[in-house]
Every structure is written in structure tokens, then in C-alpha cells.
KEMI-970571 format. One record per residue (C-alpha): residue in three letters; x, z, y. Coordinates in steps of 0.5 Angstrom, whole numbers, plus 500, padded with zeros to 3 digits. Layout:
BEGIN
ALAXZY;...
This chain:
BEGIN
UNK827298425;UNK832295430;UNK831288428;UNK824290429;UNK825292436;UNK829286437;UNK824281434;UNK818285439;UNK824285446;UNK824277444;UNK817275444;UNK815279450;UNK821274454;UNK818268452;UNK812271454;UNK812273462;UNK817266460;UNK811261459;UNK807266465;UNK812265469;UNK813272470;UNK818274475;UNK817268480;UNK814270487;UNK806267486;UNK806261492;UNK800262497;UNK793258494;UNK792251498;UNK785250502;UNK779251499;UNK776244499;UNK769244502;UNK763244497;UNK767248491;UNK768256492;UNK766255501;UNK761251503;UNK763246509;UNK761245516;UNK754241516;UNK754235519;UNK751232525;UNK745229523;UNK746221525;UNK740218529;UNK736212524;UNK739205526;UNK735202533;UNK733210534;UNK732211542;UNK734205543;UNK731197544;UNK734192544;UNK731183544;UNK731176548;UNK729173553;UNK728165553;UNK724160555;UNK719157550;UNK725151548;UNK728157545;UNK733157551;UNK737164553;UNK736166559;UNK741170561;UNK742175568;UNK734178567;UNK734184570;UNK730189563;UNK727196564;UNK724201560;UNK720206563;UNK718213559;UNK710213560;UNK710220562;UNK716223566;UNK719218571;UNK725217566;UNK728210565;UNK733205562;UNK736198563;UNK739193561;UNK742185563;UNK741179559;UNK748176557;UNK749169557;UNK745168550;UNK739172552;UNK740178549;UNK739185552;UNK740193550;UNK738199553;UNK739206551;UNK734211551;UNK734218554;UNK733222547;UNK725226549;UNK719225546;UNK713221548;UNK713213548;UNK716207552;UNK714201555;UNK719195557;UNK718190563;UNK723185565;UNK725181572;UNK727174573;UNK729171580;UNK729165581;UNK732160587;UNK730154590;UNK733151596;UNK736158598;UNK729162597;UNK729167592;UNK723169588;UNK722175583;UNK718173577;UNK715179573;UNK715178565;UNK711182559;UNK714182553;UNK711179546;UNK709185544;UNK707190550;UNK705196546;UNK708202548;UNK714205541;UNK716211540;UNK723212543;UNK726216536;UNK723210533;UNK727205537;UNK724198538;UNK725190538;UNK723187545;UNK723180545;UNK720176551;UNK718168552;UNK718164559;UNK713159558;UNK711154562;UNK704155564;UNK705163566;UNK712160571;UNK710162579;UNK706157584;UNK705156591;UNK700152595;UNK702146600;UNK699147607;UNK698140610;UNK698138617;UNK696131621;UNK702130627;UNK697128631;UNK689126632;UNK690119632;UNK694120624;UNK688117620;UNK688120613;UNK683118608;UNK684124603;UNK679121597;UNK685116595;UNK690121598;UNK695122592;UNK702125593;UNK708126588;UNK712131587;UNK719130584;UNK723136583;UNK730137586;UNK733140580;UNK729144575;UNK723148578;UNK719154575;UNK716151569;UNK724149568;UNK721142569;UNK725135572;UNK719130572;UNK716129577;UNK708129577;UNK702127581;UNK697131586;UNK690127587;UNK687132593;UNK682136592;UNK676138595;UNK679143600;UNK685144605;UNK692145602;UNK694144595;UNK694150591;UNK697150584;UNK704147586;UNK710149580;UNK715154585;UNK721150586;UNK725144591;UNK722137591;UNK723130594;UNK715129596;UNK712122597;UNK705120599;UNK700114600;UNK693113601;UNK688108603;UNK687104610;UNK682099611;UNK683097605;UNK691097605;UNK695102600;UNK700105605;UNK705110605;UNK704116610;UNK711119613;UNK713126612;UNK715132616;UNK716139613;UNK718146617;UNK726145616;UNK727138617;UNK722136624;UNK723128623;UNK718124619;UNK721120614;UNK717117607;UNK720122603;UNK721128605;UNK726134602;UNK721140601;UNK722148600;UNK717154599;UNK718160602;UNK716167602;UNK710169606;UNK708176606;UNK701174608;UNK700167604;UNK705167598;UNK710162596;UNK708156601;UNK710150602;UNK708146609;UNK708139610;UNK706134616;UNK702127615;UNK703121619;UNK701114619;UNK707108619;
């Protein structure tokens, strides 16, 4: 019987030994999110390009334009977001996050001879995009939508004698002018006054005509420089009333 007890008292050591019987529990760790408890719910992430676009603005060569002003404007609130070209004509303008649809316009300004002019460009795709939906934008200078001016001509005198049918003047641009152009073109005059249709822009002018049956070169004045000369170095200016203009003054030899 004693040997029985012993034999009992043994087995219940080894026992609480193997459940670590009389060792002070320790504390349970964390609840590792998704197991027992559930974890905090992440903050939904926006789709990429959501409430935002993005695009470049170049000229028709594939040439970035850099510092044009970019803006998108929300078609019903007074809402809008802009952006400025860096140097490889890349722009990206944050979106407010409200419903509704947005539009984008950009704005050039170009300088010639110290005049500034503001040139508005339309996107590629000029749909309005929904602002959750984000959007690409891309815009292209192209030549033949660059800015033009009209040539209002004078005579010095009514002695200058200007036979305007043989008239021809050239234009030679004085650094790149609005069609991003440096070659220098030839105007016939028209039926009219003046010559509309002139690429904005600085040139050195020329003109000849036909007298008596001489070809002759017409000297030239313009509003910045009084003197006549047989090239002259003209501008366009700003003008509330005509538009960009450029003014220039006939003279026989």
C-alpha cells in the first residue's frame, strides 16, 4: 500500500513538472490583428491618376515648352487647380476631391522685342473628366494656331510714290517668332490697307517695288526708330483697340 502511494505521489510530480505546474503563468502577448480581433480598417487608397492630371505641352517638332501656365477649372463650383510646366513640358495639378467634372486650359506668353503677348492653348482632348477618375491632358503648339498681327503702313509724304501692285516685302525674323519660325518669308500686298496675317514676333523688314520700270528698294521707318533706312528693325505692340500691330513708314530713295 505505501509503495502504491509512493508510485501515485510520483506521477503527479512529473505531472504538474510537464504543465509547468507552480510557475507564475506570463502575461499573453498582443492579439495579432486578423486572428481573434479584428484590426483597424484601412484608409481606402485613391485609384492611380485619381483627382489628379497630369500631361505636356509641346510644339508640333516634339518640342517641350517649359513655364506655361496650366489650369484646371471645376465646371460648376468656382473650384480650381494649377500647375507649371517644368523644363521637359511636363505639368501636374492636384485636384480638389468633390464631385462634378473638370476642364483644363493652359497660357503661354511670349516676348518679342520686350512686348509680352498671352497666347490661350486647348488641349488635345478637350472633354470635360470626371475629377475621381483623374485624367491625361496633353497639349500641342502647332504653327499655324501661333498669334498674328496686322502691318499698318504709311507713306512719309505725298510725294513718296508707291506702286503697290509690284510691291513685295520681307520678313525676316529677328530670333524665332510665334510659329517658332527663323526663315524669313515674303508678303505680295494685297487688295487693301495694311497686311494682316503677320506671325507675332521681331523682324528685319525690307521692301522694293517697281518705278518707271525700275525695281527699287523703299527705305523704312517704324514707330520706335524715326530714321529711314533700307532695313528696318520692327516690333508688334499691344493695342487695346486693333490687336498686335506693327507700324511701318514707306519712302522712295
Amino acid at each position: 500500500m505505501k509503495n502504491a502511494k509512493l508510485l501515485l505521489l510520483a506521477l503527479a510530480v512529473t505531472t504538474l513538472s510537464a504543465c509547468g505546474g507552480g510557475a507564475t503563468p506570463s502575461q499573453p502577448g498582443p492579439t495579432p490583428p486578423g486572428q481573434e480581433q479584428p484590426g483597424p480598417t484601412p484608409a481606402p487608397q485613391p485609384a492611380p491618376g485619381a483627382y489628379t492630371v497630369t500631361g505636356r505641352i509641346l510644339t508640333e517638332a516634339g518640342q517641350p515648352l517649359a513655364g506655361v501656365q496650366v489650369t484646371a477649372s471645376h465646371t460648376v463650383s468656382y473650384t480650381y487647380g494649377s500647375g507649371v510646366t517644368d523644363a521637359q513640358g511636363r505639368y501636374r495639378i492636384a485636384l480638389a476631391q468633390q464631385l462634378g467634372s473638370w476642364n483644363v486650359s493652359a497660357t503661354m506668353t511670349l516676348t518679342f522685342g520686350g512686348e509680352d503677348f498671352e497666347v490661350r492653348l486647348a488641349p488635345e482632348d478637350d472633354n470635360p473628366f470626371a475629377g475621381a477618375h483623374g485624367a491625361v491632358r496633353d497639349f500641342v503648339y502647332r504653327a499655324k494656331d501661333a498669334p498674328k498681327g496686322k502691318v499698318f503702313d504709311y507713306i512719309d509724304n505725298s510725294n513718296v510714290e508707291i506702286d503697290y501692285n509690284t510691291m513685295e516685302v520681307t520678313f525676316t525674323p529677328d530670333g524665332p517668332n510665334s510659329a517658332h519660325s527663323t526663315a524669313p518669308f515674303m508678303v505680295k500686298y494685297p487688295f487693301g490697307y495694311g497686311l494682316p496675317d503677320i506671325p507675332l514676333g521681331q523682324y528685319k523688314v525690307t521692301a522694293t517695288h517697281v518705278r518707271n520700270g525700275v525695281k527699287e528698294q523703299l527705305l523704312i521707318a517704324t514707330r520706335d526708330n524715326p530714321n529711314y533706312l533700307p532695313q528696318a528693325v520692327a516690333r508688334f505692340l499691344n493695342d487695346s483697340h486693333y490687336g498686335p500691330n506693327m507700324e511701318l513708314f514707306w519712302k522712295n530713295p
